[in-house]
N, C-alpha and C positions, 0 to 999 in steps of 0.2 A: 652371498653377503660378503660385503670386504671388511675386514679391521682397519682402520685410523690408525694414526700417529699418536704418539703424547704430545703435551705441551698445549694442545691449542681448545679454542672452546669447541662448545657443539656447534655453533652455529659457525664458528669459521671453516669446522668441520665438513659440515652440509654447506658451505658455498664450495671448497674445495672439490667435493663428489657432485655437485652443481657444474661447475667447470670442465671437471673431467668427462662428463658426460657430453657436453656440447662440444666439446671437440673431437671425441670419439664417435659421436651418433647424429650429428644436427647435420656435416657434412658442409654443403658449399650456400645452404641455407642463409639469406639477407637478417641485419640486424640493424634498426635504426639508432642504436644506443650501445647500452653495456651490452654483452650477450648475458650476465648474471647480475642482475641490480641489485635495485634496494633490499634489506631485508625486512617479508613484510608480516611476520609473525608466527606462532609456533601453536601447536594444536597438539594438544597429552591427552593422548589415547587411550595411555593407560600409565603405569609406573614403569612398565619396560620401555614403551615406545612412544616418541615423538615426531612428528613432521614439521618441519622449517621451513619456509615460503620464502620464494624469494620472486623479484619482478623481472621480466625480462622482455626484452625490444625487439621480438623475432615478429619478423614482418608479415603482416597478415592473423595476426596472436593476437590481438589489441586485449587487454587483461589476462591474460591467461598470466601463469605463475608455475617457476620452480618448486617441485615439490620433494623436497626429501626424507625420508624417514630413517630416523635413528635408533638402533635397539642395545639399551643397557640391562647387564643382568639384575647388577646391584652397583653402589656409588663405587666399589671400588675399581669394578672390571674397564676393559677398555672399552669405549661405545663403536657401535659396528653399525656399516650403511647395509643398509636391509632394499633399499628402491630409490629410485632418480628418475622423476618422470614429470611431465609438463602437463597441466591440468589447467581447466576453466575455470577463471574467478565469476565475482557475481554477474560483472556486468560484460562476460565476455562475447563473442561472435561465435552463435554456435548454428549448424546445420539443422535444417528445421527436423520435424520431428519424425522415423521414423513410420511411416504408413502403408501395411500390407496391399499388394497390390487389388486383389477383393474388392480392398473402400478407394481406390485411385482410378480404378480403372474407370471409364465412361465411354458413352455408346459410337460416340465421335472416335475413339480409339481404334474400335474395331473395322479392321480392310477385308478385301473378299482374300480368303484360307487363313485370316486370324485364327485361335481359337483361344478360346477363355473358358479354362473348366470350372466344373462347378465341383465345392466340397462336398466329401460323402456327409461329413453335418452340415450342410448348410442347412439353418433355421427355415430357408424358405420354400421349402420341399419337403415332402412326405412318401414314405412307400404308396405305390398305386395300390397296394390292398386296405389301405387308412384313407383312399379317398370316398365322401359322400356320394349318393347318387344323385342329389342335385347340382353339384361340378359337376360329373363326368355322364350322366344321362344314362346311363345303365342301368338293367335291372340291379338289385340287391345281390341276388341270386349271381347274376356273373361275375358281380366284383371278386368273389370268393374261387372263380372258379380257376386253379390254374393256366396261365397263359395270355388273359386276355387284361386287357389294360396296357397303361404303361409303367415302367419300373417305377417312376417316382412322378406327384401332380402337389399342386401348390399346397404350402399348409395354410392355416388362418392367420399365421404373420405374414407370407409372401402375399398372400390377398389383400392383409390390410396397408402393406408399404406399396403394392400396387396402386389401390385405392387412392393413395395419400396424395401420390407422383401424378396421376390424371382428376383428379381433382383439384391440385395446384398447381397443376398444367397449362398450358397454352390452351388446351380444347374444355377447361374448367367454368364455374359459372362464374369465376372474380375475374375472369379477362375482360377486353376491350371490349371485345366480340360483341358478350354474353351481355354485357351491362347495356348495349344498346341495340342489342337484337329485341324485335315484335314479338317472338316467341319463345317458347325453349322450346329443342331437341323434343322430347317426349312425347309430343304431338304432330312430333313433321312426319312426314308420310317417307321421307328419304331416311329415317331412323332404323335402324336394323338392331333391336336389341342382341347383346351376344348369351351366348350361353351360361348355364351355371348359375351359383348362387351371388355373382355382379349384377347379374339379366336384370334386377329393378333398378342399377342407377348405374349403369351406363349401356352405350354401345357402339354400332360403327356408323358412319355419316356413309351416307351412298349416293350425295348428290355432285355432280360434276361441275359445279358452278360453285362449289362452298368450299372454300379456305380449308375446312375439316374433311371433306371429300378421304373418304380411303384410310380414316383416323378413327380411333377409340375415342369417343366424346362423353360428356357427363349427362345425365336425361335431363338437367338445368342448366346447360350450353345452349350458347343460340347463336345465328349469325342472320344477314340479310336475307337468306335465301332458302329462307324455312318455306314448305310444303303453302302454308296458308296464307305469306302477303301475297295476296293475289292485285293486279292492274286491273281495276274498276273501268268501263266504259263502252 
């Protein structure tokens, strides 16, 4: 903290520690105006301490503001600069928010030797010994049994944020596809239901002629080239 002068107010004070600052720390930083403007008002924190605002024209700042804070013991003592520092007004230009790479990351992102690990909490995985035997098709008996499985298999929120992504998918029944396919999926003969407890409502297309070919699909997907429009003649 530094001690002030007499004689002057507070607020001439806090431009004065305003100024000193930007020319000890802003450096070769542009300024379309004052580098310490107008002053744009004062905020009591408490009865020791105040912050003094002031506006300033540093390029690329668009509202931000000089912020000082002053700390008096009592009306008699000298008031002392406690910080001098450059802060966001209401309507200033600020860096968006931010976002753990976790929720950033996307499947587009990933190259061949990327790797993206997974948290030891992540919600969307359970120990292999908390998994069902209708997921994983085991007896009861071996899930228990050391060794066999694997460390960790979907929990029932990783199943249901799965669900969610291929249901409102491209291979879902609200696509283009589905809305004017003859059938759905569930009865085409190219339908491979997959395993586990999804196996009623979805699976993989295994037709080579279908858009969805080699894809996870919903059992109410459909496209042109379902098992039964058969060419009459």
């Amino acid at each position: 903290m530094t001690s002030t002068g007499k004689g002057l107010c507070e607020i001439d004070i806090a431009r004065e520690a305003a100024l000193l600052e930007v020319e000890s720390s802003v450096g070769n930083l542009r300024f379309d105006g004052e580098k310490v403007g107008a002053y744009l008002g004062v905020d009591n924190e408490s009865h020791e301490y105040e912050t003094h605002y002031f506006a300033t024209s540093l390029t690329g700042y668009s509202d931000w503001r000089w912020a000082v804070t002053i700390a008096r013991i009592d009306s008699e003592s000298e008031p002392t600069i406690c910080d001098v520092v450059l802060l966001p007004g209401p309507d200033a230009l600020l860096p968006p928010k931010w976002i753990p790479y976790t929720e950033r990351v996307r499947p587009e992102d990933l190259t061949p030797g990327t790797l993206v690990p997974t948290n030891a909490d992540d919600e969307r995985v359970v120990p292999g010994y908390a998994a069902l035997p209708s997921d994983e098709e085991l007896d009861p008996a071996q899930l228990w049994e050391l060794g066999l499985g694997r460390v960790r298999v979907l929990s029932p929120i990783g199943r249901d944020l799965a669900s969610d992504r291929w249901i409102n998918g491209e291979y879902g029944p609200d696509s283009e596809f589905a809305k004017s396919a003859p059938k759905a999926c569930a009865s085409c003969a190219f339908f491979l239901p997959i395993a586990g407890s999804l196996r009623s409502a979805f699976g993989v297309c295994a037709n080579g002629t279908s858009p969805a070919d080699g894809h996870v699909v919903a059992v109410n997907y459909g496209c042109g080239a379902h098992s039964e429009a058969l060419v009459l003649g």
